[in-house]
C-alpha positions as CSV (number, residue, x, y, z in Angstrom):
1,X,-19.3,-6.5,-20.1
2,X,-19.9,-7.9,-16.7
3,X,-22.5,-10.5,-18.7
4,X,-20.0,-11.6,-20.8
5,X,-16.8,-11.9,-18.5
6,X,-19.9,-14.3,-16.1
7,X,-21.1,-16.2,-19.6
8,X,-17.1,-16.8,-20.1
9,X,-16.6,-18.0,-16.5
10,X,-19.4,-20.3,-16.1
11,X,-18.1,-21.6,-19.3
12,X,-14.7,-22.7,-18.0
13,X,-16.1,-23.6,-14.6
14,X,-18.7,-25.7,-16.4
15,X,-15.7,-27.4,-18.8
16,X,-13.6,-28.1,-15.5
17,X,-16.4,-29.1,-13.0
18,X,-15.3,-26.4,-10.9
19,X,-18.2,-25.4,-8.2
20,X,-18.4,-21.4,-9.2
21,X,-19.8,-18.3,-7.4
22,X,-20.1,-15.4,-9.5
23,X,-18.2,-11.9,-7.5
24,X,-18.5,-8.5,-9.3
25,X,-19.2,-5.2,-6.5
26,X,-22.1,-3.3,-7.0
27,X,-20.4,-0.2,-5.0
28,X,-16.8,-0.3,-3.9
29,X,-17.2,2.3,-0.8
30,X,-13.2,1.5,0.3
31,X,-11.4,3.4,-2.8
32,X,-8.0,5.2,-2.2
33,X,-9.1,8.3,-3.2
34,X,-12.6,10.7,-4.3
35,X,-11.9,10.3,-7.7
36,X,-11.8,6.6,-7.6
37,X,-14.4,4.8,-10.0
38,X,-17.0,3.2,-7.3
39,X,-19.5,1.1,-9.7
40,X,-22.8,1.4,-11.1
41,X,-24.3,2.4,-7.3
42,X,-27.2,-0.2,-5.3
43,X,-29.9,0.0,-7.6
44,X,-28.3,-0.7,-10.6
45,X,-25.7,-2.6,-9.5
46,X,-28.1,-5.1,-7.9
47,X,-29.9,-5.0,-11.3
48,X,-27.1,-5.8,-13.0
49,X,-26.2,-8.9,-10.9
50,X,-29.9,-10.5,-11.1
51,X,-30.0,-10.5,-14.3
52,X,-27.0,-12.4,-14.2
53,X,-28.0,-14.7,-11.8
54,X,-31.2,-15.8,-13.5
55,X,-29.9,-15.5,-17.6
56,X,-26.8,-18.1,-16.4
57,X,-28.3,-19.9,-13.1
58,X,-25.2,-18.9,-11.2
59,X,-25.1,-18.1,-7.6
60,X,-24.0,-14.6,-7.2
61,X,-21.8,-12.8,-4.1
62,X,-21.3,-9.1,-3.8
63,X,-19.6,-6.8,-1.1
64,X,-22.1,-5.0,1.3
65,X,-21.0,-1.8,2.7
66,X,-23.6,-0.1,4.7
67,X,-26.5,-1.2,7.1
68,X,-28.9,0.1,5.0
69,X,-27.9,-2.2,1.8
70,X,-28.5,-5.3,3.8
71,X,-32.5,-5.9,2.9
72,X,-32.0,-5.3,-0.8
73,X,-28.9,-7.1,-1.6
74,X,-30.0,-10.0,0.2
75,X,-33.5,-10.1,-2.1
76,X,-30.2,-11.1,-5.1
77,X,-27.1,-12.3,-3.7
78,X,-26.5,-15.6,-2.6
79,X,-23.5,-15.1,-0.7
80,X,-23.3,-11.5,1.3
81,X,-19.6,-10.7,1.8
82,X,-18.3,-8.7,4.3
83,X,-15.7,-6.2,3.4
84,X,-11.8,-6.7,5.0
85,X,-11.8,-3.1,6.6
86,X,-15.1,-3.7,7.5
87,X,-14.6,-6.9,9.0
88,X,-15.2,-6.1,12.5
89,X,-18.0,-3.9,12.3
90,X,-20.3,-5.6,14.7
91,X,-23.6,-3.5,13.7
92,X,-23.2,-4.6,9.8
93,X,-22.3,-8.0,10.6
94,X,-25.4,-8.9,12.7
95,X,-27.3,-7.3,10.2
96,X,-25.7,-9.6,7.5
97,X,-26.2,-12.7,9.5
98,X,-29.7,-12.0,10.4
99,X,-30.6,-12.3,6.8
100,X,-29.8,-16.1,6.7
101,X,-27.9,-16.0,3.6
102,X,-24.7,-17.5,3.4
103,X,-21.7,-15.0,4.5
104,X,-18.5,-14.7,3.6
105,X,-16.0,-12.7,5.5
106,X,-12.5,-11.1,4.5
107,X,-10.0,-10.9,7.1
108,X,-8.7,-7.7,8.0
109,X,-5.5,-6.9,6.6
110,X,-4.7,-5.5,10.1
111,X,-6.0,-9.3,12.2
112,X,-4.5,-12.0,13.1
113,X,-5.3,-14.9,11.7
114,X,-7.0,-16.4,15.4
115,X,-8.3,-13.4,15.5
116,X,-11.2,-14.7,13.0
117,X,-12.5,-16.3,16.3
118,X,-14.5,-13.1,17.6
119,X,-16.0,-12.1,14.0
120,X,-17.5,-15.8,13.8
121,X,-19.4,-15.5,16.9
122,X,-20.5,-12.0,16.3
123,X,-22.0,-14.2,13.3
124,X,-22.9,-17.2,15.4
125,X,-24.5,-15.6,18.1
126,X,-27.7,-14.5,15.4
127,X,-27.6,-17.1,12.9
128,X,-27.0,-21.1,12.3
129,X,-25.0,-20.3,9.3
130,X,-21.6,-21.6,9.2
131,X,-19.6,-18.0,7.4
132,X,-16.8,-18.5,5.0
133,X,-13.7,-16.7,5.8
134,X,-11.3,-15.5,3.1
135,X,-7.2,-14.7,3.9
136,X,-6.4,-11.9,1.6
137,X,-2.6,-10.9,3.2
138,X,-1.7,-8.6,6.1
139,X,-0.2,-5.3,6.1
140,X,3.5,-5.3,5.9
141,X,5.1,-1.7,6.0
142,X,3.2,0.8,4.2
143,X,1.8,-0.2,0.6
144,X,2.6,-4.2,0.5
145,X,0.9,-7.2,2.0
146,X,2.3,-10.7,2.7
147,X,0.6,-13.9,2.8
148,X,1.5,-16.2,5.7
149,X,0.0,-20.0,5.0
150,X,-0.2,-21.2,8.2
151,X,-3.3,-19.1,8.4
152,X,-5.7,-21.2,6.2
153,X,-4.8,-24.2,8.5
154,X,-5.4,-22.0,11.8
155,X,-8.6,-20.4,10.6
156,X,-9.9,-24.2,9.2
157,X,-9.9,-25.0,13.2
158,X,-12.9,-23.0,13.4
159,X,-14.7,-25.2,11.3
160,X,-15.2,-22.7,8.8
161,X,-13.8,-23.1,5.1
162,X,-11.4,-20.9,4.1
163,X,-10.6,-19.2,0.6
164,X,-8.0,-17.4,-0.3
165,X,-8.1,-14.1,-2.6
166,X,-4.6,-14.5,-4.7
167,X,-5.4,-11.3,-6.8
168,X,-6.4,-8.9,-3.3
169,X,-2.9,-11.0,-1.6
170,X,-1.0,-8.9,-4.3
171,X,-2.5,-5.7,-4.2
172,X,0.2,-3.1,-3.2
173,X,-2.2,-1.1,-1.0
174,X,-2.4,3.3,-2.0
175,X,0.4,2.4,-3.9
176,X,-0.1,4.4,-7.3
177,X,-1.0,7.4,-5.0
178,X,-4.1,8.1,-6.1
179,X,-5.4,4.2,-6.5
180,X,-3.8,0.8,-5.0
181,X,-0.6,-0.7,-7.3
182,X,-0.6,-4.7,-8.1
183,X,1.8,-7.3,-9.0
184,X,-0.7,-9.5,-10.9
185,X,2.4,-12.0,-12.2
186,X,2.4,-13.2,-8.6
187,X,-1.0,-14.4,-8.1
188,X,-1.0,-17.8,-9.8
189,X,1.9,-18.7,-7.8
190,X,-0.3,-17.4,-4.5
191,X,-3.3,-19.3,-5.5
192,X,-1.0,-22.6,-6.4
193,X,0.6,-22.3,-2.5
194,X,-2.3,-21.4,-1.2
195,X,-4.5,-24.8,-2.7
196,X,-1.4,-26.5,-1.7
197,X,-1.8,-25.9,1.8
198,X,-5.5,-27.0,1.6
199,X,-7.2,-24.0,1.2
200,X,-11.4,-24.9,0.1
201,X,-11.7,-22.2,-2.2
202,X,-9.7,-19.6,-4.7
203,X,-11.2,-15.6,-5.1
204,X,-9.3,-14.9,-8.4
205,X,-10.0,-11.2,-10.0
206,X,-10.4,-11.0,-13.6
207,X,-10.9,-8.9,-16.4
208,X,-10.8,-9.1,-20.2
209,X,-8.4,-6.0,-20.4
210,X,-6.6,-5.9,-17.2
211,X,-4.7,-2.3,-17.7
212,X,-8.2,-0.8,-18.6
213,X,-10.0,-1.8,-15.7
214,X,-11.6,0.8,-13.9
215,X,-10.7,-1.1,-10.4
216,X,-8.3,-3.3,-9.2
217,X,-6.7,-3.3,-13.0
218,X,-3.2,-3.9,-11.4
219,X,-3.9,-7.2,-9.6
220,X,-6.5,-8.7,-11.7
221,X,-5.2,-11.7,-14.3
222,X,-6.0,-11.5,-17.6
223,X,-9.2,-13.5,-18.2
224,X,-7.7,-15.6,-21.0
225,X,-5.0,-16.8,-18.7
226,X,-7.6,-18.4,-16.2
227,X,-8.5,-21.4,-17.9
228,X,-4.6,-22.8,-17.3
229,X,-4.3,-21.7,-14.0
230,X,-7.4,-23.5,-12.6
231,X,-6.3,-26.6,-14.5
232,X,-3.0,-26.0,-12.8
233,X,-5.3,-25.8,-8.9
234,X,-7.4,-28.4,-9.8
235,X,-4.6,-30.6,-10.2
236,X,-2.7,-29.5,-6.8
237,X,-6.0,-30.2,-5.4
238,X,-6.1,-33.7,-6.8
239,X,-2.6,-34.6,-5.7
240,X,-3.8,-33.7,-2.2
241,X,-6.8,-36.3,-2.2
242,X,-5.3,-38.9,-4.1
């Protein structure tokens, strides 16, 4: 399944000339509760993802989650991405930016958007490379997040690009009690605002069967509704440079 939900991306990237990076999590450590699906584990999981890389010649990015994943993931991914609650763990960080791969880094739902500041020197202080930092919403009350735009625009300032993740922005935290809640119907308007106010990138979940997903079900799109929306970004993003 995950080869043919890539094969079916690169496709519509390919048909829009949209640059494309390939996300799918090997091991999702941060579930709500012990009964929470996690994914196929390190091993198999990275096996999975190279295969995709070299069968469609995509670059691949995956969540790592503990110290001791570092070496291995960064022998496959192209991007190493550093997990929102995780996001100011200084140990895993270095160890991330040692590896000289490309990193992005998702902004705690509990930071500030200047707050991004102290994570990209953590980052800076071991490695030339310039991280990626992705706004994913902040805390607001217990089981919601909100997005607040002027973010992408701060964070830029650090010369860093900035993506934003519309289908994690309308995740509704712990909010099916046993797993997080989602309003996917609000993400295309997210990612629209969001490429409006000049984000660089879009982190869009997606899944063939949405309410049968194992993870994240509630706030991943449909993957037959992508095509539409990214012509919908694309434009946005050519008003903006016209």
């Amino acid at each position: 399944m995950t080869l043919r939900i890539a094969t079916r991306l690169k496709e519509i990237t390919d048909r829009l000339e949209i640059p494309f990076t390939f996300k799918a999590s090997y091991d999702k450590a941060n579930r709500t509760s012990i009964g929470s699906f996690r994914g196929p584990g390190v091993e198999d999981g990275l096996k999975i993802l190279s295969t995709i890389k070299q069968t469609l010649d995509v670059s691949i990015l995956s969540d790592v989650h503990r110290i001791h994943e570092v070496a291995a993931a960064a022998e496959v991914l192209d991007v190493l991405q550093i997990p929102a609650f995780l996001c100011r763990q200084t140990d895993l960080i270095l160890e991330v930016a040692k590896t000289g791969k490309p990193v992005n880094v998702k902004k705690g739902q509990f930071l500030a958007p200047w707050d991004m500041v102290n994570i990209i020197e953590k980052i800076r202080s071991v490695s030339s490379v310039r991280p990626i930092i992705t706004e994913r919403g902040v805390m607001f009350g217990y089981n919601n997040l909100v997005v607040d735009f002027r973010g992408i625009q701060i964070m830029q300032k650090t010369g860093c690009p900035v993506v934003f993740d519309a289908t994690h922005s309308v995740q509704l935290p712990g909010g099916a009690g046993t797993s997080s809640g989602g309003q996917r119907e609000f993400a295309p308007v997210l990612a629209r605002a969001a490429v409006a106010a000049g984000a660089d990138g879009v982190f869009l979940e997606v899944h063939e069967d949405p309410d049968k997903a194992l993870c994240d079900g509630p706030n991943s799109l449909p993957l037959d509704q992508l095509p539409e929306l990214l012509k919908q970004l694309k434009a946005i993003k050519s008003a903006l440079t016209s």
